[in-house]
N, C-alpha and C positions, 0 to 999 in steps of 0.2 A: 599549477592549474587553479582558477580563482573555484573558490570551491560553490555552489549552486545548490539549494535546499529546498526539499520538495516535505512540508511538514504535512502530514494528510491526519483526519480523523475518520474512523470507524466505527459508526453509532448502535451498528448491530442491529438490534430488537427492540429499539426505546427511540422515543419523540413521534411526535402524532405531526401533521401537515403545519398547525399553526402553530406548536412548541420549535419546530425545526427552523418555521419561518423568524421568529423572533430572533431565537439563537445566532441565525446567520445575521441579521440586524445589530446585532448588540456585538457582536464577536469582528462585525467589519469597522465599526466606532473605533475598535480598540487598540488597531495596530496600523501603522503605516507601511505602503507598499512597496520596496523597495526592489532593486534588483539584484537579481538572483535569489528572488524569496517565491516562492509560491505555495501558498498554502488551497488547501480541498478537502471538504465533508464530505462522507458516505453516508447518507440517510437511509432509512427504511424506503424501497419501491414507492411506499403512499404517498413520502413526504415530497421526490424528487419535485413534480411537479410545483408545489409550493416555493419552493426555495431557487429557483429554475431564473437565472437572470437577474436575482437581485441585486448583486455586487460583483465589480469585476477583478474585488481580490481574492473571491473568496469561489476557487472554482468546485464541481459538483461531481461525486462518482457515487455508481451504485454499488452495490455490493454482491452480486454475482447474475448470471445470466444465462440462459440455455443455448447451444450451439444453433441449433434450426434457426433459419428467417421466420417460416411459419409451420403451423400444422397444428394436429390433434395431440399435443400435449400440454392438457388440463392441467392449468396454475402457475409454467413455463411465465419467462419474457424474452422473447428475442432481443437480438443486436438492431435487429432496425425497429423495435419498440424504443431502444433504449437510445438511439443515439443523438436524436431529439432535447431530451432530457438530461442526458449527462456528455462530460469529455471523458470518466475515466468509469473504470469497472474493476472490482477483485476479482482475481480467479486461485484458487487454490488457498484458499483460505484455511488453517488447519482448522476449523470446525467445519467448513464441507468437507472435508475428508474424511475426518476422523466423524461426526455425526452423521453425517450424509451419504458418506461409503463412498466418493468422487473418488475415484482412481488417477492416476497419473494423465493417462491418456483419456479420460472426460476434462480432464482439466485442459490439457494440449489443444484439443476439439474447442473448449471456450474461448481459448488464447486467440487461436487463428479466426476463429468467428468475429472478435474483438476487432480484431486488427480489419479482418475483409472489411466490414461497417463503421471505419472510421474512428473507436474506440481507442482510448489509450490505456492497455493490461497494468494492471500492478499485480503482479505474478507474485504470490509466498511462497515460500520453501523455509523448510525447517524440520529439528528432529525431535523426537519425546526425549525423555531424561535416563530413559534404561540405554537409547541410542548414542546418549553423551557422556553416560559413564560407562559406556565400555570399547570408548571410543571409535565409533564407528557414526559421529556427525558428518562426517567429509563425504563417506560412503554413498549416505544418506540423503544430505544434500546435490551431489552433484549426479545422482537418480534422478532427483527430480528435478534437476537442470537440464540433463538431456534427452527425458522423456518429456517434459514439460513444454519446454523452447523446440522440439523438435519442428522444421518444416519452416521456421518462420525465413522471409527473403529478406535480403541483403539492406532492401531500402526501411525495411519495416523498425529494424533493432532500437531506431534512436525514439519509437513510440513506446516502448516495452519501462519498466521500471520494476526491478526487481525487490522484494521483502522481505531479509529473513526475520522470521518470530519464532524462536527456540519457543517450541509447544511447550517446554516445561515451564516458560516464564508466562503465560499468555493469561492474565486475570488472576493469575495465582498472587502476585504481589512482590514474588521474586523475579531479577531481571538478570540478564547474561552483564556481569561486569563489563568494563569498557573495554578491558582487554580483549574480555574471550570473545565480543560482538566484532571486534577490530579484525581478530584473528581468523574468522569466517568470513566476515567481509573483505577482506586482502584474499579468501582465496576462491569466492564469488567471483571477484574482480579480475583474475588472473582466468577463472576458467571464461568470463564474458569479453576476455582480452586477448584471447587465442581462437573463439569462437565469430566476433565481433571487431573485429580490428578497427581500430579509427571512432567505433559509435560510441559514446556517452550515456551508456545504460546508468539509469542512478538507479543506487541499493541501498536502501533504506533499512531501518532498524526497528522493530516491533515487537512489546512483550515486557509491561507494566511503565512501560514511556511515562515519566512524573516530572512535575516542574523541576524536583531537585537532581534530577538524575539526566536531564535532557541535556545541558551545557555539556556535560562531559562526555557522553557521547556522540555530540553533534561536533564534539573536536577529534573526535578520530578522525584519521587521514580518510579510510574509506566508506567514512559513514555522511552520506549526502540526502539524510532526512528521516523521520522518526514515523510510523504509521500508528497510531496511536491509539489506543480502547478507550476505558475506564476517564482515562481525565482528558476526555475530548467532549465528554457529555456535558462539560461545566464553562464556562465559556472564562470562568477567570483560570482556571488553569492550564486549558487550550492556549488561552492566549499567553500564559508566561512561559510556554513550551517554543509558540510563535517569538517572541522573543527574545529564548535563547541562541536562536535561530542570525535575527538580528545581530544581537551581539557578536555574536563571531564573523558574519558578513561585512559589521563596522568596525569591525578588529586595525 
């Protein structure tokens, strides 16, 4: 199967409307568009609207969302705020989890809210580092596969995009080797291949993604795109991550 790469960045907490704007300007000069390539920022809520349509290769998600359409919750964005302004959205992000206290099932609640409005999920799962030395990642992960994915229908799977980011790699500067990200992802992949028959859920890799570390895990069999923090903020090493991408698509 011709492999397809979904490279995304996660801007977090940083870039203002016109820094975002630029970045996406300067970061679409710098690669060309190929198939089976897709790259997507996640900006801060303020900047979405800035960056909204500039380029058609460089597509747009936000980075998390409240399940409600509307109501009285102060500081919230709905799915029908949001779907205007972006194609994609995080849910489960281990800093909403772990900061935020989101539970399994507030996350599940965002997923299908996602999916009702048109939304395309990139669902995270992952475990901290007491959970992967004492082995009990599988456990862990596949908790929050089937509280997470619970309810979703039949026709919806092929919008979903799955993320694992071992919390213990995420901004720390240590990353899961390419094996051990392989070895999670082949059993992602088996559990969304008994779940999901036929669909093409991509699962992605996340948790200190670096220009010199992205080729080689962009060559594992099951690793079909990198979601990326820290060197997504910089548009030259976004873009040699976009690249390594390339490379092995013009393999």
């Amino acid at each position: 199967m011709r492999k397809e790469y979904l490279i995304a960045g996660n801007w977090k907490m940083f870039k203002t409307g016109a820094e975002s704007r630029e970045f996406v300007q300067a970061l679409a000069r710098d690669f060309t568009a190929a198939p089976g390539l897709t790259v997507a920022v996640f900006p801060p809520y303020t900047a979405l609207e800035a960056v909204r349509g500039l380029d058609p290769k460089v597509r747009i998600g936000a980075q998390n969302l409240f399940y409600k359409e509307n109501g009285a919750f102060t500081g919230e964005i709905s799915p029908l705020m949001l779907r205007d302004l972006a194609e994609y959205v995080l849910v489960g992000h281990s800093e909403r989890r772990q900061i935020f206290h989101e539970s399994d099932e507030d996350v599940n609640l965002k997923l299908l809210a996602a999916l009702q409005f048109g939304l395309k999920p990139v669902f995270c799962v992952g475990e901290t580092l007491s959970e992967r030395e004492s082995g009990r990642t599988m456990d862990r992960i596949q908790g929050q596969l089937d509280k997470g994915l619970a309810g979703v229908n039949e026709e919806d799977w092929a919008r979903i995009t799955v993320a694992y980011e071992p919390i213990w790699a995420i901004g720390t500067g240590r990353n899961a080797t390419p094996g051990q990200a392989q070895d999670v992802h082949h059993a992602i992949r088996s559990w969304l291949n008994e779940k999901a028959p036929g669909n093409r859920v991509k699962v992605l890799y996340g948790g200190s993604v670096k220009p010199d570390n992205s080729l080689e895990l962009l060559a594992q069999e099951d690793i079909f795109g990198v979601l990326v923090g820290g060197a997504s903020l910089k548009v030259e090493s976004f873009s040699a991550i976009i690249h390594s991408g390339l490379t092995l698509l013009n393999a």
